[in-house]
C-alpha positions, 0 to 999 in steps of 0.5 A, spaced: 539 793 802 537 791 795 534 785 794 536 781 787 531 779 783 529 771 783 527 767 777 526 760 777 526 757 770 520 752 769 521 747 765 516 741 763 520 734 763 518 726 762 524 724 764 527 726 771 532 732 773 535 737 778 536 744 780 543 746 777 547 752 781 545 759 780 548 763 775 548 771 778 549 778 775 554 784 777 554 791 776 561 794 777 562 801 779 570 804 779 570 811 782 577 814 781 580 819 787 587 821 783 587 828 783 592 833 785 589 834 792 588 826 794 596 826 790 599 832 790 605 832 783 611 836 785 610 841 778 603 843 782 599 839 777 597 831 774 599 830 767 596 833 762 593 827 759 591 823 765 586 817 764 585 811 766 584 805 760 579 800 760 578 796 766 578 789 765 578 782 767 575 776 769 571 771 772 574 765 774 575 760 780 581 758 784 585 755 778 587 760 776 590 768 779 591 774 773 595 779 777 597 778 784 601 783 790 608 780 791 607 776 784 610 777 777 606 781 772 604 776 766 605 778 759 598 780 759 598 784 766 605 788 763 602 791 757 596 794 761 601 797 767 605 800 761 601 800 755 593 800 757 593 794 752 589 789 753 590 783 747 595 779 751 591 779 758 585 776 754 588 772 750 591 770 757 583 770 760 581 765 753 586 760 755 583 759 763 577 759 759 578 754 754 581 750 762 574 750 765 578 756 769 574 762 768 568 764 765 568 770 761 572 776 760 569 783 762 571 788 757 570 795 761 570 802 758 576 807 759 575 813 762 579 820 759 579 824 765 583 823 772 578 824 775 570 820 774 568 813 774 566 807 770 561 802 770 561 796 767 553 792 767 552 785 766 557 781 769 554 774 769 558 768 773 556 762 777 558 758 783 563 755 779 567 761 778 565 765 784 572 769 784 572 777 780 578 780 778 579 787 775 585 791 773 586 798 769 593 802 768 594 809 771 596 812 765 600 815 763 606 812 768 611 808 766 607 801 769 603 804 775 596 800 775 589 799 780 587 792 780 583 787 785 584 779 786 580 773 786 575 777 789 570 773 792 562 774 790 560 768 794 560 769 802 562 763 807 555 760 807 555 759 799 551 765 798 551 771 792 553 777 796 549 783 796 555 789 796 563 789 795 566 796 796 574 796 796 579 801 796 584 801 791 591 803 791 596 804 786 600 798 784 608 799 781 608 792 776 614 791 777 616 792 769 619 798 769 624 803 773 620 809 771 619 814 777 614 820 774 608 819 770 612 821 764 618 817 765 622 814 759 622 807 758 626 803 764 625 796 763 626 792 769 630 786 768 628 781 771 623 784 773 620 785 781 614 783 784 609 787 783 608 792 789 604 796 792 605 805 790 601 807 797 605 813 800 611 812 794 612 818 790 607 820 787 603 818 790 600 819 798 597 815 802 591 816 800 586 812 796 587 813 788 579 810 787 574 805 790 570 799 786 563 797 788 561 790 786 553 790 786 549 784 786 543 785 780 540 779 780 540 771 781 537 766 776 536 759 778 537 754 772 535 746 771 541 741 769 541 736 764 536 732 763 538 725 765 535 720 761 535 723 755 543 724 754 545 730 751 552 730 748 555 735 744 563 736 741 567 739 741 566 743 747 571 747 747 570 750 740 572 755 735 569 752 728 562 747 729 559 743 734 555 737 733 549 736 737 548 729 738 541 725 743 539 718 744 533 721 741 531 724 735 532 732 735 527 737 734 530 743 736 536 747 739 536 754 741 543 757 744 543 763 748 549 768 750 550 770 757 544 776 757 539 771 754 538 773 747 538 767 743 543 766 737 542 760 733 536 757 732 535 750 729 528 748 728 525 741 725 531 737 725 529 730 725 535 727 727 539 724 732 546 729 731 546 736 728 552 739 725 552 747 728 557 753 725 559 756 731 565 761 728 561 766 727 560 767 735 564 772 739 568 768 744 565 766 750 560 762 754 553 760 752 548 756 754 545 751 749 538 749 749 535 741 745 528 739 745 527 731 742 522 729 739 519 727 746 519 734 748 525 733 753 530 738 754 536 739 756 541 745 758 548 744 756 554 749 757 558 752 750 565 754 750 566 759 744 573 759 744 
């Protein structure tokens, strides 16, 4: 079994501080099993151009669910069971984001074969978004699609779980009354229930891909320090954050989410920075600020 890499930051404080949750990091392997053999078409062959679109999705916690058997597909789910388009579902993603419901978007590549696979590296989440979902669009269909929900990547012991392996089946969105790959467009209204496609025509019975979820590695990090309060606003933000600390600053570092520092401000000498943001893509970093007593504190940063 692989073991995950363990690290421990260090930091020297004057005033007192805790341990905060881990923070993990996943790789995901999709491999697809949709060939004229596992599905055999009545015309003896797939779609000329069969592929699959980018497999994306989120972490997040149990506040929120994406794409769910036996519930309707949201706007953001439609587009990509129809269209391979993902701008409505990460937009939908930002918005749980910007709720404290999820922790980042995962932007996977496409594959432009039926068959292959794709791998996504570096997804980083935390004991408060223990959950993962992931969808892609079996294309071209009329709104066919593979996706996993709310997986958990915490065990019942709270612990970060080494390995998930899942078979995938296709799934009919409910958006659509197409019954081929290259059916005209058949809106379905209302629309029904997402469902499951196992052993519908075109499909058999058997699988049309599976997804391994890896456990890379395990960070420990340190929460803020208590005596020296950190406070910075807005947060969620598009634009600017100030920085502000019961004593005077001397820097703040902000790193994304695979650790490469951003924004550095250095010798600042006062008790509240201004700090442009706009120009940092969407998402989650971690904001570093050393005082002039040499105290740090870590604060999480919302990009919307």
């Amino acid at each position: 079994m692989k073991k995950p890499l363990l690290l421990l930051l260090s930091i020297s404080l004057f005033s007192v501080c805790s341990y905060a949750q881990s923070e993990a990091t996943y790789s995901v392997t999709f491999m697809s099993n949709w060939t004229q053999t596992a599905h055999p078409h009545s015309s003896g062959n797939l779609p000329g151009n069969a592929h699959w679109s980018k497999l994306v999705g989120a972490t997040h916690n149990d506040q929120v669910v994406f794409v769910e058997m036996g519930g309707l597909a949201t706007p953001g789910v439609e587009d990509i069971a129809e269209l391979g388009s993902n701008t409505i579902f990460f937009t939908e993603v930002n918005s749980a984001i910007a709720l404290n419901y999820a922790n980042s978007v995962i932007d996977g590549d496409d594959l432009p074969t039926a068959e292959g696979q794709i791998i996504i590296n570096d997804i980083i989440t935390t004991e408060d978004f223990p959950l993962l979902t992931l969808l892609s669009m079996i294309a071209p269909s009329p709104d066919w699609m593979i996706a996993i929900n709310s997986v958990s990547l915490l065990d019942t012991d709270g612990d970060w779980i080494d390995e998930i392996i899942l078979n995938l089946y296709p799934y009919d969105a409910g958006t659509d009354s197409g019954v081929d790959y290259t059916s005209t467009n058949m809106n379905t209204d209302p629309q029904d229930p997402i469902s499951s496609k196992q052993g519908m025509t075109p499909f058999s019975n058997e699988i049309i891909g599976s997804i391994t979820i890896t456990l890379e590695g395990v960070i420990l990090g340190v929460e803020d320090v208590i005596l020296n309060e950190t406070v910075i606003f807005p947060n969620p933000a598009s634009k600017a954050i100030t920085i502000s600390s019961s004593n005077s600053l001397q820097a703040i570092h902000i790193y994304n989410v695979l650790g490469t520092e951003v924004i550095t401000l250095n010798n600042i000498g006062s008790n509240s920075q201004l700090v442009e943001v706009s120009n940092l893509p969407s998402g989650i970093y971690l904001v570093k600020v050393l005082d002039s007593f040499n105290n740090i504190s870590v604060k999480r940063l919302v990009k919307l």
